[in-house]
C-alpha positions as CSV (number, residue, x, y, z in Angstrom):
1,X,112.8,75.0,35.9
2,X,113.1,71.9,37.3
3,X,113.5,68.9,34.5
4,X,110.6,66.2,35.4
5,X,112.7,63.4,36.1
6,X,114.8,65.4,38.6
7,X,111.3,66.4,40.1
8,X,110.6,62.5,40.6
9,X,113.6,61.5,41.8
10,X,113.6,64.3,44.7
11,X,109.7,62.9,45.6
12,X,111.3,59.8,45.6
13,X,114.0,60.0,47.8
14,X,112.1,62.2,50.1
15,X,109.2,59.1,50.6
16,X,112.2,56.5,51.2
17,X,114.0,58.7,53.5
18,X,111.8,57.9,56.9
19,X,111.8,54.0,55.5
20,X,115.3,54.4,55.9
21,X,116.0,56.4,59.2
22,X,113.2,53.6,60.6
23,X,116.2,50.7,59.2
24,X,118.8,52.8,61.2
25,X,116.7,53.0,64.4
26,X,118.8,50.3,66.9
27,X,116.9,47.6,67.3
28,X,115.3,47.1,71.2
29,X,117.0,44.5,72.8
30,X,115.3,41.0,73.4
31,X,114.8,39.2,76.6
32,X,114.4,35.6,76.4
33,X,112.0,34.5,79.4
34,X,111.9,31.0,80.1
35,X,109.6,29.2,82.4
36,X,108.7,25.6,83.2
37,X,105.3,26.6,83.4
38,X,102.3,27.7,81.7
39,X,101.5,31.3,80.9
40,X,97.9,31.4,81.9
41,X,98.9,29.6,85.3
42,X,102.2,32.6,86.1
43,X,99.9,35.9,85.3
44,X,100.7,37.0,88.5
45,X,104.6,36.1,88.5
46,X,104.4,37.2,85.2
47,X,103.1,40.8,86.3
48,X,106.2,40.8,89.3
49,X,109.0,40.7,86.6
50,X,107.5,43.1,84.5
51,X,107.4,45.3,87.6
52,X,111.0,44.3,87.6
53,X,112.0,45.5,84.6
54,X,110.0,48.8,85.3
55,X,111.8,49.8,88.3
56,X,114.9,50.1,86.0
57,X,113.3,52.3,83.2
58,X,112.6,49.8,81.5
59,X,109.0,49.1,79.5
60,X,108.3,46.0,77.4
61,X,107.6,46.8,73.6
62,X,109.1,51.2,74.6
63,X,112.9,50.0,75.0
64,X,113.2,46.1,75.6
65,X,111.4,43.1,74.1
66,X,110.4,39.9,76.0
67,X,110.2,36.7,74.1
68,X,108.3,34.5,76.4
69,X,108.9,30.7,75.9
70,X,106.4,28.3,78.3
71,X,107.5,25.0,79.0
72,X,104.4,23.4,80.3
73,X,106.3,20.8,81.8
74,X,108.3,19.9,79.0
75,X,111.9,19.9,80.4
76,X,112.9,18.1,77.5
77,X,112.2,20.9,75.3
78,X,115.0,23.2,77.0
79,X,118.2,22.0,75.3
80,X,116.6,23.1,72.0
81,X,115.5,26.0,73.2
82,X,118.3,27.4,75.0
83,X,120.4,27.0,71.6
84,X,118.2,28.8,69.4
85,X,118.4,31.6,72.5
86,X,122.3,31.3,72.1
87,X,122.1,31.5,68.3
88,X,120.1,34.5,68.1
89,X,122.1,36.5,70.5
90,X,119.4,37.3,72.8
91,X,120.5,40.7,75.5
92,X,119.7,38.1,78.4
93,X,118.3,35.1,79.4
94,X,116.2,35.0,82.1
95,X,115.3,31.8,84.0
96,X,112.8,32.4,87.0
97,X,111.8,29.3,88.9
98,X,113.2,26.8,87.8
99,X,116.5,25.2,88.3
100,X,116.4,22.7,85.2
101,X,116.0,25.9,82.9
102,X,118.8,27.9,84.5
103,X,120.7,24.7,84.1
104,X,120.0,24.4,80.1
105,X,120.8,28.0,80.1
106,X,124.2,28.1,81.8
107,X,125.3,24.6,79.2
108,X,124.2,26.6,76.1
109,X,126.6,29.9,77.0
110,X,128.9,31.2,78.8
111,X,129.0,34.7,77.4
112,X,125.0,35.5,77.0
113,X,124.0,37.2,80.4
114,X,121.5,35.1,82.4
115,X,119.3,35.6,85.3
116,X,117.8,33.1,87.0
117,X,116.1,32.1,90.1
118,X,117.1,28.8,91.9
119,X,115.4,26.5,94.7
120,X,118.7,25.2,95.7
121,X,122.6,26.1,96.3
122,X,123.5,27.7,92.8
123,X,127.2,27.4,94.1
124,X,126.7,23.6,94.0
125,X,124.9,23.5,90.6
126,X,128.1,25.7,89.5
127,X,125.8,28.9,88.4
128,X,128.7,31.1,90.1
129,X,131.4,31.0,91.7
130,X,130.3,32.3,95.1
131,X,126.9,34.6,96.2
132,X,128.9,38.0,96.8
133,X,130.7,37.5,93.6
134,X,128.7,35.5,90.9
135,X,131.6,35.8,88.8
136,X,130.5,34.4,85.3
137,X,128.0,35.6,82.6
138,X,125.2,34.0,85.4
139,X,123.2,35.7,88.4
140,X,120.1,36.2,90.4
141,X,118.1,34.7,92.7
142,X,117.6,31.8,95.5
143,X,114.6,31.3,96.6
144,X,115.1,27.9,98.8
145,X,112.4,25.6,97.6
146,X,114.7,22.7,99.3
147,X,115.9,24.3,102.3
148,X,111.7,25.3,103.2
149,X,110.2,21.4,102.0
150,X,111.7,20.0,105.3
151,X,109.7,22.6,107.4
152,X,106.6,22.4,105.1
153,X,106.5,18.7,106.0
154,X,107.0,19.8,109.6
155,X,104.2,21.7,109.4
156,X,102.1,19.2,107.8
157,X,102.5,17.1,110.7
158,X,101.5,20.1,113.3
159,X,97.9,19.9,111.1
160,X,98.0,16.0,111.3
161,X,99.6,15.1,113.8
162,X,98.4,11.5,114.0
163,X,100.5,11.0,111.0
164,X,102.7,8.5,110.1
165,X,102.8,7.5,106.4
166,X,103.0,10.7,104.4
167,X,103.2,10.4,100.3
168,X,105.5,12.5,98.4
169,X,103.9,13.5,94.8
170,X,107.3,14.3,92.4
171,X,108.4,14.9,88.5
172,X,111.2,13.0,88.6
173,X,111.6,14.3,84.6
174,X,112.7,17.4,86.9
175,X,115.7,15.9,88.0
176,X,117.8,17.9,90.0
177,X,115.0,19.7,91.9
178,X,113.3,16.2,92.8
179,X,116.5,15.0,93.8
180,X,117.0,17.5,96.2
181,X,113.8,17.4,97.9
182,X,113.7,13.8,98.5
183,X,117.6,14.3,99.9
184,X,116.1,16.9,102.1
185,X,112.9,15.2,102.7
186,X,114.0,11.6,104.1
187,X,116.2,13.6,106.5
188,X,113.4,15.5,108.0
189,X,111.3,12.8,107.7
190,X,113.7,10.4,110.1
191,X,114.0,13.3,112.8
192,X,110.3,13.6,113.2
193,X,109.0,10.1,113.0
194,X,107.7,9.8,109.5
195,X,107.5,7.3,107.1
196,X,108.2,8.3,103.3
197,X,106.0,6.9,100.2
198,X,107.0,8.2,96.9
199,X,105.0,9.0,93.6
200,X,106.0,10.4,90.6
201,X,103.3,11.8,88.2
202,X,104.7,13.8,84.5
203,X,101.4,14.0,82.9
204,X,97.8,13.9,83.8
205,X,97.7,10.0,82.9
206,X,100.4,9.3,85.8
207,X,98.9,12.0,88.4
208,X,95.4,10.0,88.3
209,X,97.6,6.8,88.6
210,X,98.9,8.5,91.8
211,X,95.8,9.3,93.0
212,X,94.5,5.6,92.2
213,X,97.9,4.3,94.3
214,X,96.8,7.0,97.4
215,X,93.4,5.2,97.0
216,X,94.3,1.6,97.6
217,X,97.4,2.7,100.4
218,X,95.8,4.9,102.6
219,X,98.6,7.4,103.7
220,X,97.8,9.8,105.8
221,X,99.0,12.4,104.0
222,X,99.7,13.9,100.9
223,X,103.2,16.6,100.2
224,X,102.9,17.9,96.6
225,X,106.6,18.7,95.7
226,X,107.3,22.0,93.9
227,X,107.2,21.5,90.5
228,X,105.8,23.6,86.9
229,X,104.1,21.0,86.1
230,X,101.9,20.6,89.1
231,X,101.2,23.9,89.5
232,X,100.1,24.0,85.8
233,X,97.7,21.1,86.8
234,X,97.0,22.5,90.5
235,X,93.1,22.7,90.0
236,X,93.3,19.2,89.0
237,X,95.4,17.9,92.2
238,X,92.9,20.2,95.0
239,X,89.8,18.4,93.2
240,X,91.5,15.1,94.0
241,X,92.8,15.8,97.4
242,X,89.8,17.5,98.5
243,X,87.1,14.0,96.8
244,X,89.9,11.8,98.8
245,X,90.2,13.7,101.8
246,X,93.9,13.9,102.1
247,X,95.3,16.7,103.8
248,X,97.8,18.1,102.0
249,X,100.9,20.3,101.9
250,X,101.8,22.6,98.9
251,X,104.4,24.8,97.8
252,X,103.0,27.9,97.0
253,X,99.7,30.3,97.9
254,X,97.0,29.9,94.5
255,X,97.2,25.9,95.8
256,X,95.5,27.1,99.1
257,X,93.6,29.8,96.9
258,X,91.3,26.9,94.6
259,X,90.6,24.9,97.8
260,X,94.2,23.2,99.2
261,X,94.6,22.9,102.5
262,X,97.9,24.8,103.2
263,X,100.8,26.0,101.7
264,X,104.7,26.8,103.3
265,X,107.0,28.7,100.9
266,X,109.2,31.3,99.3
267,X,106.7,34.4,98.1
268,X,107.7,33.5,94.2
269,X,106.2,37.0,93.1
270,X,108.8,39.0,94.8
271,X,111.6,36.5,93.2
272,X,110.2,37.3,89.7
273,X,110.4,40.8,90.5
274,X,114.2,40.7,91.5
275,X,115.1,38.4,88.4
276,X,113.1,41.1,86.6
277,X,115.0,43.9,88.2
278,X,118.7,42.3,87.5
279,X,117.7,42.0,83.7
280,X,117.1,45.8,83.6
281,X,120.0,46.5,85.4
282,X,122.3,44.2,83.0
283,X,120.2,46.0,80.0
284,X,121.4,48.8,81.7
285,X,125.2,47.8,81.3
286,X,125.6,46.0,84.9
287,X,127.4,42.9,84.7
288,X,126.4,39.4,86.0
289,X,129.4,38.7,87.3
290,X,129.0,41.9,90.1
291,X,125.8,41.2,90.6
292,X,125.5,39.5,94.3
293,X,123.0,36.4,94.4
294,X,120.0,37.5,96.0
295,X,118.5,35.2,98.9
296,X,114.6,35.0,99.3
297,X,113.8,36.4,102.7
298,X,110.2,36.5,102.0
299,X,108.2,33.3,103.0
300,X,104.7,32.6,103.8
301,X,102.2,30.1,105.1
302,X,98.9,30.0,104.3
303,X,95.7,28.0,105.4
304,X,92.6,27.1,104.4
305,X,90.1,27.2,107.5
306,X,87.6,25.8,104.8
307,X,89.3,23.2,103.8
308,X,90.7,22.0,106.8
309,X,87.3,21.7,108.7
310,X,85.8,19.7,106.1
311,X,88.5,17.3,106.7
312,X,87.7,17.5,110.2
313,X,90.8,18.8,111.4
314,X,91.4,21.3,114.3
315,X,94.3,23.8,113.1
316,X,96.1,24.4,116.8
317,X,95.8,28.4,117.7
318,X,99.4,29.0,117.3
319,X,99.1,27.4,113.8
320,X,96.9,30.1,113.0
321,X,98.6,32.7,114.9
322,X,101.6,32.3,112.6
323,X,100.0,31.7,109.1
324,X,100.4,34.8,106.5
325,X,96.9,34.4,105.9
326,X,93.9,31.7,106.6
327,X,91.3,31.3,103.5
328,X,87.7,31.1,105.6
């Protein structure tokens, strides 16, 4: 007969037991995701990498956890950030779009993998060590926000021709990625006969500021630079372009999409997808420093027919004939 005591000490092991197997079970590996921007303006970037992941077998909150940090335009935040990432020992970090984050991430560790996708040379920000071979702990993606601005200006002046002052709308608390595209953009600007105006807006207060300076100046033109913390405020900058009636050039497709007049760029979903795709594949066991630098091939232009008439502008047939896709 069994003694009572023995009785409740079997019922009690036998409860703890699954507590216990549960404390064994390894612990899914976290992803830290860090983005300049904002998450309700990146659902559909956001979607991409996911799809990433999943075309490695992997499935967020099954076998891998993503901690998703948002910016909002806060590049000052990133330091911080990136050492509580390095601290905690997160599987990867993963930096899509944005060149001051995969900056941070590559000054906080050289032994964490990251991923990250670049709008400029990652050789000369000294990500890695060459394209074929990253070499490092670092790898992923360039997507050539720089190397496109000069022919997104060029194709600005196709839709205005008439131009000759153009405005340049930067974040110069963005630093290297501002620096670049005014490199790049007073170069193109020279060869085709423009002449350069610069604003810089980092919060709403300076961007109506901006706007107020495009009032009294009279450019003929507007080129939004790519930057997180425009497209976080890109409702805000179409409303203003569109009551001023400046035609304007932006980076990327959902400017176009809430009433912009045309965009020239990489397609930033399928970059989000590859950066998602090399963090399952380094979750997987790959290492960084095999993984070849992808190069954006992908790049679009799209118009707003809408837009541009009410500016009372004629968009020349081979414009059209070329464009990804025209918003009527």
């Amino acid at each position: 007969m069994i003694r009572r005591r023995e009785l409740i000490a079997g019922i009690g092991s036998a409860v703890a037991w699954p507590v216990v197997a549960r404390a064994q079970q390894p612990a899914m590996p976290v992803v830290g995701f860090v983005h300049a921007g904002s998450a309700y303006a990146s659902s559909r970037n956001v979607a991409a990498f996911r799809k990433g992941l999943n075309e490695t077998g992997h499935d967020e909150g099954r076998n891998v956890t993503v901690e998703y940090h948002w910016l909002n335009g806060q590049y000052d935040r990133l330091p911080a950030l990136m050492a509580d990432l390095v601290r905690r020992r997160v599987a990867v970090i993963a930096t899509p779009a944005s060149n001051a984050a995969a900056l941070a991430a590559k000054a906080a560790t050289d032994t964490i993998p990251i991923v990250f996708g670049v709008g400029d040379d990652p050789i000369k920000f000294g990500l890695v060590a060459s394209l074929a071979r990253p070499g490092g702990n670092a790898t992923g993606i360039n997507f050539f926000v720089q190397e496109v601005a000069a022919k997104r200006l060029l194709l600005l002046h196709n839709l205005v021709p008439k131009a000759v002052r153009v405005a340049v709308l930067v974040n110069r608390t963005n630093a290297s990625s501002t620096e670049a595209t005014l490199r790049d953009l007073q170069e193109a600007a020279h060869t085709i006969g423009l002449q350069i105006q610069v604003l810089n807006a980092s919060t709403i207060g300076e961007i109506d500021a901006a706007f107020a300076a495009l009032a009294r100046d009279r450019p003929d033109a507007l080129f939004v630079a790519a930057d997180a913390f425009f497209f976080i405020r890109a409702l805000q900058l179409v409303i203003l372009t569109v009551r001023d009636r400046i035609p304007t050039a932006y980076s990327v497709r959902e400017y176009v999409q809430a009433g912009g007049l045309m965009s020239y760029g990489t397609d930033l979903a399928d970059s989000f997808r590859q950066v998602g795709a090399y963090t399952g594949s380094i979750l997987k066991g790959a290492r960084p420093a095999d993984l070849p630098v992808v190069q954006s091939s992908k790049f679009e232009l799209v118009i707003n027919l809408t837009t541009a008439n009410a500016l009372g502008l004629t968009i020349p047939e081979t414009l059209l004939a070329t464009a990804d896709e025209v918003i009527q």
